[in-house]
Backbone as CSV, one residue per row, in Angstrom:
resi,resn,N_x,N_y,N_z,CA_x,CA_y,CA_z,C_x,C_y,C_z
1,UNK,80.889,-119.708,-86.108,79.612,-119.288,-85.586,79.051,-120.329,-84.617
2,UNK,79.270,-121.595,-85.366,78.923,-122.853,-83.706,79.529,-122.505,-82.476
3,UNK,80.856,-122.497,-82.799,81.765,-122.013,-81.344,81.020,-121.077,-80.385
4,UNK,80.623,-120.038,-81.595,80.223,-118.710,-81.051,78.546,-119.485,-79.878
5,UNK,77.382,-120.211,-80.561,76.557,-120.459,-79.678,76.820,-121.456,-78.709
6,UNK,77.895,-122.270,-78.857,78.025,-123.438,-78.017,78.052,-122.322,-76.558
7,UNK,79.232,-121.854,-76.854,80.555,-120.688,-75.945,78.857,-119.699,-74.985
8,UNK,77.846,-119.491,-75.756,76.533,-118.821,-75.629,75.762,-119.607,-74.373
9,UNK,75.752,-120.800,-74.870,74.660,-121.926,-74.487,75.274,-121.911,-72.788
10,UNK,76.907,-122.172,-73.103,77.671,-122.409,-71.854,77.250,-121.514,-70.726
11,UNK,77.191,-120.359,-71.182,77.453,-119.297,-70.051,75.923,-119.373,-69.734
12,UNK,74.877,-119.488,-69.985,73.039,-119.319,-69.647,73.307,-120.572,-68.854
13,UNK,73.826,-121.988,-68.976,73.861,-122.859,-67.937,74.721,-122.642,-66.966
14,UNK,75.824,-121.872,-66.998,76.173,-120.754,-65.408,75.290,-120.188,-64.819
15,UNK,74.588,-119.050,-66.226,73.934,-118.039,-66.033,73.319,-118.515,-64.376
16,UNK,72.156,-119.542,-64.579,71.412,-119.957,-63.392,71.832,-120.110,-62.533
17,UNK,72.913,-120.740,-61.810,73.317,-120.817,-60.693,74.671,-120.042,-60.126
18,UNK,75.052,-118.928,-60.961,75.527,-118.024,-59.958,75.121,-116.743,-59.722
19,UNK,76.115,-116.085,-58.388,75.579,-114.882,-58.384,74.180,-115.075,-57.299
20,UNK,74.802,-115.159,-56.352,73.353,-115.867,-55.401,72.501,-113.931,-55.476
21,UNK,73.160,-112.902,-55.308,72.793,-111.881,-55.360,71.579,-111.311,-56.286
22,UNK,71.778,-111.991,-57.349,70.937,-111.597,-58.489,69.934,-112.933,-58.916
23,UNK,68.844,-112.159,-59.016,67.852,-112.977,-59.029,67.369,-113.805,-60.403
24,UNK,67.383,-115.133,-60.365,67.403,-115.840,-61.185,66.925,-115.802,-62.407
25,UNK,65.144,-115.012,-62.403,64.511,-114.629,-63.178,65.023,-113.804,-64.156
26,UNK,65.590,-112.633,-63.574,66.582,-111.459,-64.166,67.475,-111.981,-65.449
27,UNK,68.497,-113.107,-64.453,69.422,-113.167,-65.299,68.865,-114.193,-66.522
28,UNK,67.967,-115.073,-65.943,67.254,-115.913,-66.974,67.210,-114.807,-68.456
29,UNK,66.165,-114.136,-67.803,65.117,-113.323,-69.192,66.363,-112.729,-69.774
30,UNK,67.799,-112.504,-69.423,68.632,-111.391,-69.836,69.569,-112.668,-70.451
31,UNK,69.841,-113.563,-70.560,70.093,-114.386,-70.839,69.539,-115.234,-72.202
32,UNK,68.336,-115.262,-72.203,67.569,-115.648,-73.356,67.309,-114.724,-74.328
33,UNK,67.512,-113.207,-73.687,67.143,-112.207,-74.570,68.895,-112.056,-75.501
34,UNK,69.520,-112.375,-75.134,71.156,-112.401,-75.530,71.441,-113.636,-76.569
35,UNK,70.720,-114.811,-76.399,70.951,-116.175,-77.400,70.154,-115.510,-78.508
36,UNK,68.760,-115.080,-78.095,67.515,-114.862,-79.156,68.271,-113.503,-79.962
37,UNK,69.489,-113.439,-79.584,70.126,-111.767,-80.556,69.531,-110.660,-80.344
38,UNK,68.933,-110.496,-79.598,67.849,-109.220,-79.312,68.807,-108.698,-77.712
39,UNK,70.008,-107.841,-78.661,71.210,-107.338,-78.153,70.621,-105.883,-77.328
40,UNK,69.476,-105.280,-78.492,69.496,-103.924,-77.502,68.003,-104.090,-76.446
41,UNK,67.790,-105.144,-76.397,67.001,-105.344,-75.214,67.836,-105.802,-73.886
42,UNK,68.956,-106.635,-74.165,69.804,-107.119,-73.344,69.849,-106.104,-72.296
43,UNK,70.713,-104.636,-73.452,71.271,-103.701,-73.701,70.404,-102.652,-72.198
44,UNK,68.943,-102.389,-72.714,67.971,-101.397,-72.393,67.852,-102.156,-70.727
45,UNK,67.279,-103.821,-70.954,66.435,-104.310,-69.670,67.912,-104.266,-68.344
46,UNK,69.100,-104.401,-69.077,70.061,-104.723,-68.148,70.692,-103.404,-67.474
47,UNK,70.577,-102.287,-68.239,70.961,-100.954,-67.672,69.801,-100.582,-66.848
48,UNK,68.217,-100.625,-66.767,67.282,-100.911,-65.883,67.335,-101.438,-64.830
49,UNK,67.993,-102.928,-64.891,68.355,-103.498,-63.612,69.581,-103.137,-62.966
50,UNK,70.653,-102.559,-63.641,71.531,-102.048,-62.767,71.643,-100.529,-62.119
51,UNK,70.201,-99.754,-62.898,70.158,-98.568,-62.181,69.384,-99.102,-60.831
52,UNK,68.477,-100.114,-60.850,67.610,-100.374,-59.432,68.701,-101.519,-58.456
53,UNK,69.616,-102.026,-59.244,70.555,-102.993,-58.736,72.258,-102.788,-59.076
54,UNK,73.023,-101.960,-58.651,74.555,-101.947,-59.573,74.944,-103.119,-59.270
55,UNK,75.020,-103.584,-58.413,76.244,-104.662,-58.400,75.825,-105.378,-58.552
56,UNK,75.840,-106.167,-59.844,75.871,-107.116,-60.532,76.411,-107.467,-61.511
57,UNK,77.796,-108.282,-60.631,78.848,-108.147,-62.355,78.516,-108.948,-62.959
58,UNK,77.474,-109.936,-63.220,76.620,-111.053,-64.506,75.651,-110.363,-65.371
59,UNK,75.020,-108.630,-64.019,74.493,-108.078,-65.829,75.123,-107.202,-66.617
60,UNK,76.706,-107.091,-65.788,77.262,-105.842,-66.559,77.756,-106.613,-67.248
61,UNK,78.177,-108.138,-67.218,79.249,-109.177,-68.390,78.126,-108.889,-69.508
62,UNK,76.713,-109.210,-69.295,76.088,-109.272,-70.906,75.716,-108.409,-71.242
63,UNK,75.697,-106.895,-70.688,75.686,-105.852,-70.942,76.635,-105.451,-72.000
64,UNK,77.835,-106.089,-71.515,79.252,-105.816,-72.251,78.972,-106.701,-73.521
65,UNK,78.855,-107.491,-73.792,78.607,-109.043,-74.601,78.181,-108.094,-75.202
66,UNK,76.748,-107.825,-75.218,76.015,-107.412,-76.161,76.465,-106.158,-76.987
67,UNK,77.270,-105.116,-75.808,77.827,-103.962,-76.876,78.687,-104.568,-78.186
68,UNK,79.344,-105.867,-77.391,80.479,-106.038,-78.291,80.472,-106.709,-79.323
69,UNK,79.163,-107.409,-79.213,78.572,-108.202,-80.425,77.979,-107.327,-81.449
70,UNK,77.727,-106.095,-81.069,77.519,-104.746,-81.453,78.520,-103.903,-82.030
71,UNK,79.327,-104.516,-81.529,80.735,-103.210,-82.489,80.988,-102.449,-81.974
72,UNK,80.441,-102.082,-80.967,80.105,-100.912,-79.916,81.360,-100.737,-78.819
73,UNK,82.682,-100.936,-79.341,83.519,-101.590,-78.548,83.766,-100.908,-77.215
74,UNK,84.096,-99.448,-77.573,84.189,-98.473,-76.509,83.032,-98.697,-75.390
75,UNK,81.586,-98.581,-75.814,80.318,-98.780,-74.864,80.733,-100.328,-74.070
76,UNK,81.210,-101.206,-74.879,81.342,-102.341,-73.338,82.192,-102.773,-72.436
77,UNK,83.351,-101.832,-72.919,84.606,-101.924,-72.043,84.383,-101.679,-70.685
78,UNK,83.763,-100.838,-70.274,83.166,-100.382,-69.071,82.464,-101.286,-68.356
79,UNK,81.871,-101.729,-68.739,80.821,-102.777,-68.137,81.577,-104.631,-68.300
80,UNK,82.147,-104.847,-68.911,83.264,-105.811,-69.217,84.064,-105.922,-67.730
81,UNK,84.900,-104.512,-67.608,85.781,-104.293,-67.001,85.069,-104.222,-65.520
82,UNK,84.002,-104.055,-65.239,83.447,-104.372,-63.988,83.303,-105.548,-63.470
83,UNK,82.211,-106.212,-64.635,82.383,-107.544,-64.204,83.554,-108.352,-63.820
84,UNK,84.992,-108.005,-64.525,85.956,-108.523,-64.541,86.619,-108.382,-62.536
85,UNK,86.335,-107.085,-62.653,87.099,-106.147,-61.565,86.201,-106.706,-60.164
86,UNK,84.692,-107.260,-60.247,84.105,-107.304,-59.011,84.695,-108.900,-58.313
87,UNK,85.064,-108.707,-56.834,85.326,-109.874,-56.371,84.350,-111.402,-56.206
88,UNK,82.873,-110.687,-56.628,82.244,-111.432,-56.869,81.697,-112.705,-57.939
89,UNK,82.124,-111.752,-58.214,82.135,-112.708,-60.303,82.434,-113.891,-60.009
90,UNK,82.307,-114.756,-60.594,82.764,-116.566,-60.596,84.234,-116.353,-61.672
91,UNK,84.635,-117.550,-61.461,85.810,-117.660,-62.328,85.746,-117.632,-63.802
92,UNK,84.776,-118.321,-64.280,84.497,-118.460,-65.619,84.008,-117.375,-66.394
93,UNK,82.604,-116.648,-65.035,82.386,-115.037,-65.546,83.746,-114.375,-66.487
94,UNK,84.339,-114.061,-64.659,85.801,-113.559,-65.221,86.168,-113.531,-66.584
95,UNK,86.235,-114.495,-67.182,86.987,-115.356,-67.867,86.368,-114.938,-69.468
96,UNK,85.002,-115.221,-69.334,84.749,-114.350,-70.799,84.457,-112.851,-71.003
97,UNK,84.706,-112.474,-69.615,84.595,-110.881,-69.376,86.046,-110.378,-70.113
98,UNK,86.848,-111.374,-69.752,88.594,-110.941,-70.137,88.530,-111.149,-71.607
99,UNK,88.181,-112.172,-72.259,87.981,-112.711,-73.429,87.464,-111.541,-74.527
100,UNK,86.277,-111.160,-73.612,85.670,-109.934,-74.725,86.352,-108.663,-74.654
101,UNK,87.160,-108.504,-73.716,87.450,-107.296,-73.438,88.751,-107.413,-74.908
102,UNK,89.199,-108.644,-74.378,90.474,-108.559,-75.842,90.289,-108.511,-76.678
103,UNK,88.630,-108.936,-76.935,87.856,-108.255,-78.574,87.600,-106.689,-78.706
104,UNK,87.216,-106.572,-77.309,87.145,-104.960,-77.552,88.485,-103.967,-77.951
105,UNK,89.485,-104.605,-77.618,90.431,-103.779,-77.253,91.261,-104.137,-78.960
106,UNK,90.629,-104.908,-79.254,91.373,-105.193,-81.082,90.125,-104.387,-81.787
107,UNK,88.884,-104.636,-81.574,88.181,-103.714,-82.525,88.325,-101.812,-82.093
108,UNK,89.191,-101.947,-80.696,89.925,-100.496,-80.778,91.542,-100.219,-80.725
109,UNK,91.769,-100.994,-82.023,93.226,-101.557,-81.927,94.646,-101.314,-81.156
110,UNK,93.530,-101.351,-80.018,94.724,-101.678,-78.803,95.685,-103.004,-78.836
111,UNK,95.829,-103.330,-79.806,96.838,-104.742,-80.113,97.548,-105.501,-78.473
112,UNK,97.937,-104.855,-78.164,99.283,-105.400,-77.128,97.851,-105.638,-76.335
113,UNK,96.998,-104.685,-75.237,96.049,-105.143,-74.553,95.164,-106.470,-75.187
114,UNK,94.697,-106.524,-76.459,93.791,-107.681,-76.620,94.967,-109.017,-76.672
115,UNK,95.834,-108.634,-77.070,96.611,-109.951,-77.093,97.087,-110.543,-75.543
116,UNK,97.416,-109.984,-74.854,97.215,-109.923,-73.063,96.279,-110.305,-72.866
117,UNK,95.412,-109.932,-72.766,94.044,-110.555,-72.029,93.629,-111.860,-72.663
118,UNK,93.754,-112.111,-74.370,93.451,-113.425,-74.934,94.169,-114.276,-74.968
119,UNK,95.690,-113.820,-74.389,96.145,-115.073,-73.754,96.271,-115.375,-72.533
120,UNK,95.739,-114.217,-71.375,95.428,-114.957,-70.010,94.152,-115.548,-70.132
121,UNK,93.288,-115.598,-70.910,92.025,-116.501,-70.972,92.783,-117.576,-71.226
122,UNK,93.407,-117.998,-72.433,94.215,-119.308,-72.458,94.790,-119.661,-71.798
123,UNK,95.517,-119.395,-70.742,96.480,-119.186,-69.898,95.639,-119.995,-68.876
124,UNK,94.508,-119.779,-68.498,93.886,-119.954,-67.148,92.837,-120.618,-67.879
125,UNK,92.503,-121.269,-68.673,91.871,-122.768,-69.031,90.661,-122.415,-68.237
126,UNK,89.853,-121.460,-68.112,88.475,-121.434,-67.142,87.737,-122.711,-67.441
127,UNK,87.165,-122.449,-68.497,86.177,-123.672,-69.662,86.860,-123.688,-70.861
128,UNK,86.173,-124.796,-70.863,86.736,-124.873,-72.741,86.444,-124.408,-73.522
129,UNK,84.792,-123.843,-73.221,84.336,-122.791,-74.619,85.083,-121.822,-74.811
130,UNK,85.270,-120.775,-73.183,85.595,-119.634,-73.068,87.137,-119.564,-73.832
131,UNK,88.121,-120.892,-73.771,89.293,-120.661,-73.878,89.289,-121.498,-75.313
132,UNK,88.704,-121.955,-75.861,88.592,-121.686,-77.510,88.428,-120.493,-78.163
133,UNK,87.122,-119.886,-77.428,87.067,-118.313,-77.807,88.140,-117.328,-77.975
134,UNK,88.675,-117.862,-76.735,90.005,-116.927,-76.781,91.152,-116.719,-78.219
135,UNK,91.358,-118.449,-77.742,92.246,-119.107,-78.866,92.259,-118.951,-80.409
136,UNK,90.383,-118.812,-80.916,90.209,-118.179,-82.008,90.909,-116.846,-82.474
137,UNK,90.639,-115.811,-82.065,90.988,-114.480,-81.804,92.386,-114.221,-81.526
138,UNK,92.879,-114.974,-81.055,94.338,-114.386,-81.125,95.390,-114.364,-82.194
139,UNK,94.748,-115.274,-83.441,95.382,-114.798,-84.358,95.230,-113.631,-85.321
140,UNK,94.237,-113.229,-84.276,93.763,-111.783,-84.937,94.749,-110.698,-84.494
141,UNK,95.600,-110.837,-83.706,96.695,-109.751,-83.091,97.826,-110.076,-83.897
């Protein structure tokens, strides 16, 4: 569970400085609303901002986060897989976008996919949180 907020803490001190597109405030409040566990606000304020804003693959990553911290595995694949897919994303984005997706894809026991993706997170060393995260989880396949 430390891993889990360190791996948290990491990405809100990204959070701020990328993504020149999206406005700081945004990702701030969507960001704090995601540490504070208050998943279906994440959930509600971030599908709000991407109906007035789509492209933003930093609110579809915690969009996804939050389904998946949710169980909700199917609901964040989609939004996971964007962030992952936009050329914009930062590397590290990327990186726990891939990470969760290999959670999603074991809590829909897609085995062979989560084990793929949780070891190209390892594979590609983004951060160290992200690729502990990974590293945890793969003995889950």
């Amino acid at each position: 569970m430390i891993s889990y907020w360190r791996s948290t803490l990491a990405l809100l001190f990204s959070v701020g400085t990328t993504l020149s597109c999206l406005g700081q405030t945004t990702t701030e409040q969507l960001g704090k609303l995601y540490v504070a566990g208050q998943l279906e606000a994440v959930i509600a304020q971030g599908k709000q901002e991407l109906a007035a804003h789509p492209e933003q693959p930093l609110v579809s990553m915690l969009i996804g986060r939050a389904y998946a911290d949710k169980q909700q595995f199917q609901e964040a694949v989609p939004y996971l897989t964007k962030s992952l897919n936009d050329a914009r994303t930062p590397t590290d984005e990327k990186a726990w976008s891939k990470a969760y997706l290999g959670t999603c894809y074991y809590g829909l026991q897609q085995y062979p996919e989560a084990r793929k993706a949780l070891e190209e997170v390892v594979t590609q060393a983004a951060t160290k949180n992200v690729t502990s995260y990974a590293r945890q989880r793969l003995p889950l396949n």
